[in-house]
N, C-alpha and C positions, 0 to 999 in steps of 0.2 A: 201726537195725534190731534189734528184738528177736528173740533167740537161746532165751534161757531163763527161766525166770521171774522172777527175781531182776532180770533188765533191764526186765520190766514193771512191777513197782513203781517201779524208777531213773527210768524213762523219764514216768511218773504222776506223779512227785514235784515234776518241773521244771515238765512243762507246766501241768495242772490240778493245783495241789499242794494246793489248798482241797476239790477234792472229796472225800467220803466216800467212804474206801475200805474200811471195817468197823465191823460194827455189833456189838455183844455185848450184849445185855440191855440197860440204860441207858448203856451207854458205846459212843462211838464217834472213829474214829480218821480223818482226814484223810490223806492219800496221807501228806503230808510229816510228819505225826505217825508216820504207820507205819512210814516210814524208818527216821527217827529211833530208836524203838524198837528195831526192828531191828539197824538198826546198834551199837546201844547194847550189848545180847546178842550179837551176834555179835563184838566187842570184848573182852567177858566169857569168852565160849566158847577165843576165840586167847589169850587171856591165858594159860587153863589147858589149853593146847596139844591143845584139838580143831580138828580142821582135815580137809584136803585126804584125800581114800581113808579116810577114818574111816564108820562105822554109828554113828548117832547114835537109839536107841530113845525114841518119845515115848509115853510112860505115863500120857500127863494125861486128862481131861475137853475136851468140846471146850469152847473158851473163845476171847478174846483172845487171850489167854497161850498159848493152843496155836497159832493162827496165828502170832503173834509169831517164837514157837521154830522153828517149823516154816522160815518165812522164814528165820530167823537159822541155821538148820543150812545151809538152802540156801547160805547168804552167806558160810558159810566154806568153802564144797566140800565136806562131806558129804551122806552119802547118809539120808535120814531114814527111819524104819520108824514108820509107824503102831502102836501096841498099842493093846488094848480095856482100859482101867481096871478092866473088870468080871472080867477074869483071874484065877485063882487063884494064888497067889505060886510053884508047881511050874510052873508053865505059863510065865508069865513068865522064871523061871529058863532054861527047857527051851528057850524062842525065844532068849535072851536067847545062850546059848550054842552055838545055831548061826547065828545070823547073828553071833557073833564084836564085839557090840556094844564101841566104843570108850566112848561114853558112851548115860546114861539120864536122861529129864529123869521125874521122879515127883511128886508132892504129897509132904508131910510123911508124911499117913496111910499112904502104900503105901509110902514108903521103911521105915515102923515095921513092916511087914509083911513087905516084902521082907529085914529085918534078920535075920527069924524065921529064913529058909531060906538065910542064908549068902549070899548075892547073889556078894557079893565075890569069895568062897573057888571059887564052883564057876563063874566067868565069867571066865577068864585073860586076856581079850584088854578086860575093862571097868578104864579109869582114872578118868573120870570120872562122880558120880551130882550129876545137878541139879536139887536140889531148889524147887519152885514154889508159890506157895498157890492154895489151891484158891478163898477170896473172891474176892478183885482181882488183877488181875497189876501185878506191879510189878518190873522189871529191880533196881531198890535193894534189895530183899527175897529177892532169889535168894540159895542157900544152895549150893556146889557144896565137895563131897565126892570128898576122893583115895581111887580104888579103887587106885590104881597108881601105880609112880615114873612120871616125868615124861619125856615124847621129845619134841627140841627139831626147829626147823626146819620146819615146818607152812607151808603154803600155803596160800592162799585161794581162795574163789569153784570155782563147777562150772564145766567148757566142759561143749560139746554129746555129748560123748562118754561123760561121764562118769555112773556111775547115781545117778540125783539122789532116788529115792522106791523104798521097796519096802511093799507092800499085802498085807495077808494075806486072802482069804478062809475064809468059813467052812466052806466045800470041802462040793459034794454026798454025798461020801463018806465024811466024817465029821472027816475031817483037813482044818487048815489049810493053805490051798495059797498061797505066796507070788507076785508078780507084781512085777518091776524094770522102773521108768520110769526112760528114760536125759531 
């Protein structure tokens, strides 16, 4: 019985594990490729103790690599937040520090921008910055940076309770307006 989404890729992986289940440009991924990847990042993510009731900011491009991540936050029990890559590094900051982000997944390019405006210094509640390329995605090539000493004891995976996405719109009235998917 799937619950959440994270059990629809498990549940792909067993029975149809050969179908395609992502296409990105000329690359494409099989259920049980997708896992795998998955899994792989979200291994990565517990190692450097993101996890469970964590906000995990994604600042990429859509890509493979954004799906992947996106997955992989799901996979350890975080909550993921969309960002627009086309953000200006104030704005970034300004979200970054009310939603209380644990971690941010960036490209090289925007973490060299995000550096500009302190990222670090003005996000108290960000430990981890994880850096990704913007060519290919590659879980061997992730580059992840301490914003923060380290808190042990993390948990995994969402239940149905828990808020698993939150979504900014561009808001009719001028401001972004956030949206939480449990």
């Amino acid at each position: 019985h799937i619950k959440i989404l994270t059990d629809c890729l498990e549940h792909h992986a067993v029975l149809p594990p050969e179908k395609t289940a992502l296409v990105f440009q000329d690359k494409s991924y099989t259920y049980l490729q997708l896992k795998h990847q998955v899994e792989r990042l979200a291994q990565l993510l517990k190692q450097h103790n993101l996890g469970k009731n964590q906000t995990i900011g994604l600042l990429v491009p859509n890509s493979d690599g954004a799906m992947i991540s996106l997955f992989a936050v799901f996979r350890i029990g975080a909550c993921a937040v969309g960002l627009n890559p086309l953000l200006h590094p104030k704005e970034v900051v300004a979200l970054s520090k009310s939603l209380d982000l644990s971690g941010l997944f960036v490209t090289r390019r925007q973490y060299d921008l995000l550096l500009s405006e302190s990222l670090e210094q003005h996000v108290s509640t960000l430990r981890k910055i994880v850096i990704v390329s913007e060519e290919a995605f590659s879980v061997q090539e992730i580059e992840i940076k301490d914003a923060r000493p380290q808190v042990e004891g993390l948990q995994n995976r969402l239940s149905g309770d828990d808020n698993a996405l939150i979504i900014y719109t561009s808001g009719t009235t001028g401001s972004a307006k956030g949206v939480v998917l449990t």
